[in-house]
N, C-alpha and C positions, 0 to 999 in steps of 0.2 A: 566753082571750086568748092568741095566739099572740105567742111570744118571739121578738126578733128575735137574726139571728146573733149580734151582738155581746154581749148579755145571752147567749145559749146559750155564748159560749165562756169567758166572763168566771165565770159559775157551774162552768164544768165544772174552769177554770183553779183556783179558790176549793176543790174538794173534791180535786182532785190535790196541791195546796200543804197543805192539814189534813192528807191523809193521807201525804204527805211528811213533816211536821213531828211528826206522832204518831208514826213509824218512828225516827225522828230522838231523840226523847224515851226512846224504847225502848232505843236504843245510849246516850244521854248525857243522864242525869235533867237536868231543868233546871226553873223555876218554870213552871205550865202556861200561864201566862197568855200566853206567847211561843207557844203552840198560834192563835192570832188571825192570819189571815195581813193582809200588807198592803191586802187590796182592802176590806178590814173596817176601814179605820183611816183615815175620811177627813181627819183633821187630819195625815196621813205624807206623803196626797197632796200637801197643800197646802203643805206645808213643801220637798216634792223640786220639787213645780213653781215654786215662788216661788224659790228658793236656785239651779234650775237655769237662770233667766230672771237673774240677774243677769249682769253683763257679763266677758267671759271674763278678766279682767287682777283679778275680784273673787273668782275661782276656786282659786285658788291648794290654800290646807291648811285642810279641815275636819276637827274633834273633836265624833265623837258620844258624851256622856257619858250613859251609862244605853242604849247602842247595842241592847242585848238580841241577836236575830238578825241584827239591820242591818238592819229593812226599812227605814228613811230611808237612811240611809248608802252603802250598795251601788246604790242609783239616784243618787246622785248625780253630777254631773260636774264632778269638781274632780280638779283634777290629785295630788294626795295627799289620800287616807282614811284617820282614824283613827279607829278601834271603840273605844269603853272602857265597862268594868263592873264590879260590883263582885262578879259571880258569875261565876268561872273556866268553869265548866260549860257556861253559854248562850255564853262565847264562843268555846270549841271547838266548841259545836255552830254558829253562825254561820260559822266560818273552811268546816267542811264543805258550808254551806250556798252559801256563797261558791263556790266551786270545783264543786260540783253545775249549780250556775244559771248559771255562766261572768259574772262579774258583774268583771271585771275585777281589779284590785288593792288591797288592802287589808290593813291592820292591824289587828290586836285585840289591849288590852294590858287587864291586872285596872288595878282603878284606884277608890277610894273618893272619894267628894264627901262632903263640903267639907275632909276631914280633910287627902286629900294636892294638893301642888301640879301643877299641868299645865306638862309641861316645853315650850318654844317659843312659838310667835307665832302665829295663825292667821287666816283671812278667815271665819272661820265656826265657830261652837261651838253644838251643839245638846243643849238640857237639856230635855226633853220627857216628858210622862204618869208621872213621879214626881217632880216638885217639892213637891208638895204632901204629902208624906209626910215633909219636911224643915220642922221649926220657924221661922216667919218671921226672927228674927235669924241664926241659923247661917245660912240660904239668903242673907241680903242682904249676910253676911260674906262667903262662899263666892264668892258672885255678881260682887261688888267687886272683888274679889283674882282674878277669871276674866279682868274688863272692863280692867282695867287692865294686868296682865303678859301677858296672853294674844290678848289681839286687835291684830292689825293696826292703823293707821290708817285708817278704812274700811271694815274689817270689820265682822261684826253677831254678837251674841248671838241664839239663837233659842230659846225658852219658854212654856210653857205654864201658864194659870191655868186653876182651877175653880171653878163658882159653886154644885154642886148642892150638895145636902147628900150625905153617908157619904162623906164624904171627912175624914180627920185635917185638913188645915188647909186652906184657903179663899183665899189669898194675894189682895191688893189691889195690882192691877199697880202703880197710881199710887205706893201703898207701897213695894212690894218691887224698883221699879225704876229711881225718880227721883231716887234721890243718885247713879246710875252716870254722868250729865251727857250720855249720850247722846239720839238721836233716836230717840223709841218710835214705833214704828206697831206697828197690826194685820196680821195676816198672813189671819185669817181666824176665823170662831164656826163652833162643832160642836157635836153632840151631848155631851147630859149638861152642859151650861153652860161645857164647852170654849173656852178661847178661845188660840189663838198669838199673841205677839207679837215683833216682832223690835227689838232697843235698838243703833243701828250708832255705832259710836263716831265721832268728830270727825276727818276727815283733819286731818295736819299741815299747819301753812302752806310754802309753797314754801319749799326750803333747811333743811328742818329735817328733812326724813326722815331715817331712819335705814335705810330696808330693807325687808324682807320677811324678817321673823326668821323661821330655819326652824330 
């Protein structure tokens, strides 16, 4: 069966990005698992398309926590990008990655969950493909203390649950996200029992804002 263009440039796009990212590994060890490029990761798509369909005044400052290379992050369009991780390594090699692919502006700072706190306000905070390696009350601690000093009025948490099994914990959205008093929806189900979900907090009522903490 013959491939059409798009499928021919999207495979050829997929082994130029591996073999960029294994050169990349070779200047600045990092966990291999960042060797996976984005075209492989169809819940990154679902997250940059869903997050870059909200409405431009909902754009403002995203925080990708567990950023790895940025393949969420660096597609996104929001007027300030924040990369955070807790391994210095992936995000030197990310800031490279950044400036290679011209991907516009962006930050990368080390940064541990749930231990330290996130400084400022945002429209968007994305905790994605390692939640489930954090203990269900530390995450719902962590998660709380994100929802409440950290997001906007109107802004949303974006997360991911897993249902397979070999996975350390198995998170129960209903659980692990219905004391934050937001609005849960789905964002979209993937492979391996994948699922995103997005918890957008309560705008305030008229007169009582306070801003857009930056």
């Amino acid at each position: 069966m013959q491939m059409s263009p798009q499928r021919i440039f999207r495979a050829a796009g997929n082994r130029a990005e591996v073999a960029f990212r294994f050169l990349l590994r070779l200047l600045i060890p990092f966990d291999p698992w960042h060797l996976m490029p984005l075209a492989a990761k169809d819940y990154a798509g679902g997250i940059i398309g869903h997050l870059n369909a909200l409405p431009r005044e909902r754009r403002g400052r995203v925080a990708d926590i567990g950023c790895g290379l940025g393949d969420i992050l660096l597609n996104l369009d929001f007027e300030e990008r924040i990369g955070l991780d807790c391994d210095a390594a992936v995000l030197k090699a990310a800031e490279i990655a950044r400036r290679i692919h011209f991907r516009g502006e962006a930050r990368f700072a080390v940064f541990s969950f749930p231990e330290e706190r996130l400084d400022g306000r945002f429209d968007a905070v994305i905790l994605t493909n390692w939640p489930h390696s954090i203990p269900p009350e530390r995450l719902k601690s962590g998660l709380l203390r994100l929802f409440e000093e950290n997001l906007n009025p109107g802004g949303c948490l974006v997360i991911d649950t897993v249902s397979r099994n070999g996975y350390p914990y198995r998170h129960d959205a209903a659980v692990l996200l219905g004391r934050l008093g937001g609005r849960i929806e789905p964002i979209g189900d993937y492979p391996c029992g994948r699922r995103v979900w997005k918890v957008t907090k309560q705008s305030e009522a008229p007169g009582r804002g306070q801003g857009r903490g930056r």
